[in-house]
Structure formats: C-alpha cells, structure tokens
C-alpha positions in Angstrom: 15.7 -3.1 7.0 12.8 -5.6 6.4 9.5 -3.7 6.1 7.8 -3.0 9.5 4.5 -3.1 8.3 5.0 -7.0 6.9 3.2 -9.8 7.5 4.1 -9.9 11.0 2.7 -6.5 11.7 -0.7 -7.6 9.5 -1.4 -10.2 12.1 -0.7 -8.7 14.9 -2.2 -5.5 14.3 -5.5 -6.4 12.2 -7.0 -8.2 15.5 -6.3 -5.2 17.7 -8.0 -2.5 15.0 -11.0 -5.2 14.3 -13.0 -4.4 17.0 -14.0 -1.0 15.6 -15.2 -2.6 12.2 -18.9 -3.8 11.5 -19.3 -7.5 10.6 -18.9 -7.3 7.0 -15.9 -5.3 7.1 -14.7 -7.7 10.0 -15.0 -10.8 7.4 -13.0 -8.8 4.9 -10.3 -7.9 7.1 -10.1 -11.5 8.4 -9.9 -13.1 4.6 -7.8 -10.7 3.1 -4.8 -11.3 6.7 -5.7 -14.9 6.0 -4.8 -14.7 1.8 -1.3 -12.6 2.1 0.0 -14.7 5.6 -0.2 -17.5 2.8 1.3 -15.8 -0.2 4.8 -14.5 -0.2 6.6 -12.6 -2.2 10.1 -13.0 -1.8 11.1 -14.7 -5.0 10.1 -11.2 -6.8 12.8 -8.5 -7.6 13.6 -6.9 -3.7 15.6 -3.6 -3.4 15.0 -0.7 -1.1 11.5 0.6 -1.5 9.6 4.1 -0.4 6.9 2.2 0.3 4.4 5.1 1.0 4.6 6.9 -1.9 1.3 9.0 -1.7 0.7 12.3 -3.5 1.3 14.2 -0.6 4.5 12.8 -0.3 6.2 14.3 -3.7 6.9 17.4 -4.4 6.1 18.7 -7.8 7.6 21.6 -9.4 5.0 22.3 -12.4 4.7 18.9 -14.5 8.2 17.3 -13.0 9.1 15.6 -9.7 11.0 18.3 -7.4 11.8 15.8 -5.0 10.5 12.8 -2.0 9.9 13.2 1.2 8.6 11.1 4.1 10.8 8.1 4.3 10.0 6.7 7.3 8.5 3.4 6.1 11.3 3.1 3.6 12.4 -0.4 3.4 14.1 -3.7 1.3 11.0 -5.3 -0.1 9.1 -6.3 -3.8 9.7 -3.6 -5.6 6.1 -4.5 -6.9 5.0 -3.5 -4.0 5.7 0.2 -3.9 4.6 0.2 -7.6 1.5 -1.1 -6.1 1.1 1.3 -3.4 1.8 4.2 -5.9 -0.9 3.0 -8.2 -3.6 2.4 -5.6 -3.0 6.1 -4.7 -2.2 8.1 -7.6 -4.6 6.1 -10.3 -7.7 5.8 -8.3 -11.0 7.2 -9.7 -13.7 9.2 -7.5 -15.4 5.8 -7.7 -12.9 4.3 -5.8 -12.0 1.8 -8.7 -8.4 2.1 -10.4 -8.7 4.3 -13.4 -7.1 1.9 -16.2 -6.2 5.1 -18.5 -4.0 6.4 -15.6 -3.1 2.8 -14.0 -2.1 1.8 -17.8 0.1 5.3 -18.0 2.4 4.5 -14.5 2.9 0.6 -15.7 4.0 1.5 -19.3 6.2 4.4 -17.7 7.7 2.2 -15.1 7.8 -0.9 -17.6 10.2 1.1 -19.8 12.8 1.8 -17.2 12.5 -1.1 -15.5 10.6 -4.1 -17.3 8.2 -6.1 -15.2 8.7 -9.9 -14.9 6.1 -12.5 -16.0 6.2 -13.5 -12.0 5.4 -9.6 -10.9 2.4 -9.3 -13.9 1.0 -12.8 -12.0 1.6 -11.0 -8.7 0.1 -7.5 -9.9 -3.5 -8.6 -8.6 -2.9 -9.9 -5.1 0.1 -7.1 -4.7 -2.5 -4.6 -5.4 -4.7 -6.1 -2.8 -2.1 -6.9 -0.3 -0.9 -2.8 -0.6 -4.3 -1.6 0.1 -4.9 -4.3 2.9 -1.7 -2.2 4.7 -3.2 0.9 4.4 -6.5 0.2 5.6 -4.8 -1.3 8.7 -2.5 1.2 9.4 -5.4 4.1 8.7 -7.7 2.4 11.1 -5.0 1.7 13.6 -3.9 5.6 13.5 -7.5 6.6 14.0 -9.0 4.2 16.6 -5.5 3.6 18.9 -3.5 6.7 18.6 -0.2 6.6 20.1 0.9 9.1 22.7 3.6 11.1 22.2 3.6 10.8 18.3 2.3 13.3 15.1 0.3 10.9 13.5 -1.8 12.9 10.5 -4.9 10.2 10.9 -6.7 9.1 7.6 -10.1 8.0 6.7 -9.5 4.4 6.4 -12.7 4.3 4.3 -11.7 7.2 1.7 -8.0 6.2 1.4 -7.0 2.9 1.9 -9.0 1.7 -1.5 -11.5 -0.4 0.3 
C-alpha cells in the first residue's frame, strides 16, 4: 500500500495539529509542509518499507537483532526513507544533533548490502528532514487530538521527533 502518512496526510494533518504550536514553531511547520509538497521522491529506489523503525520496535537478543515488530505503518515507499527514519532515531546525540560516528556506522553498514545511489546521497539531507517532519506531526497529533477508541503510546513531539 502507498504510505498513509505521505504527502497527503502532511497537509492535511499539519494545519489541524498547528494550533497547539507557538509562532516560531508554527513558521517551521508551515516551511518545512511547504519544501516536501514540492519535492518528490518517487524516482528513488521504492520497495516495501517498515517505516517506523524506532528502538523500541526491535528486539535485541544481546548484540544481534532477535526480531521486528510493529508493522502497522509498513508500506511501498523510498527505501531512503526508512533508512532515514532509522537514523534520526537510533544515531541521535543527547544534544539532539545526529551523532556522525554512529550516523557514519548505519550508512557504511547499509551501503555494503545495499549500495546507495548518487540520487539517494543528494536526497539524504531533505529525506532526513522530510522523516523527522512526519514524526513531529504524527507526535503532536497523538498528543493534542487523541482518537477514541485507539492505544495510542503518545510521544513528546519535542524530545522525539528530532526538532
């Protein structure tokens, strides 16, 4: 299936979760919807993605990867893109900046089973971005409109979405 948190979702969701931002972060929110609904990324390599592949969504048995869980957002998208969504997750410093040791580690990794294109190393920068700007409107839409019915385990959009 495409991915349900696209740019269709981004728009229609960032005004709805803007309200409960201040001004500045209002200005980021509206600049960074405005730079992805203008960029896509179709032409890179697509397959079937995880596309929320957060620590607390692999199991580790010691050193080695036991298994995956939590599939719900699984979907046929860049392949960049979960790479991106890994990174911004698993590589991020307690200064909220990507730590390039780790960030270096996962690309070299991942580079040696699966070599990146010169059009995904262009990409890398705005992919980053555009994986950060998801969670930071999915965070803030799970903790300011909460839907009924559902186990939604909110997030600080301000810790965890890399913004």
């Amino acid at each position: 299936m495409p991915n349900p948190r696209g740019a269709a979702w981004r728009a229609a969701t960032a005004p709805r979760v803007r309200p409960f931002l201040d001004a500045n972060q209002a200005t980021l929110l509206d600049s960074e919807v405005a730079l992805h609904g203008q960029n896509s990324f179709a032409l890179l390599p697509q397959g079937v993605i995880h596309a929320d592949l957060f620590r607390d969504n692999v199991l580790l048995e010691g050193d080695r990867v036991g298994g995956l869980i939590d599939f719900y957002f699984a979907c046929s998208d860049a392949l960049l893109y979960d790479v991106a969504i890994t990174i911004n997750d698993w590589c991020m410093g307690s200064d909220g900046r990507l730590d390039q040791t780790r960030t270096q580690a996962f690309l070299r990794a991942y580079h040696a089973v699966r070599p990146l294109l010169a059009s995904e190393r262009d990409a890398w920068p705005l992919m980053l971005r555009l994986a950060a700007l998801r969670f930071w409107i999915s965070r803030l839409y799970d903790l300011h409109l909460p839907r009924d019915g559902e186990l939604v385990n909110a997030h600080d959009p301000a810790i965890s979405s890399g913004y």
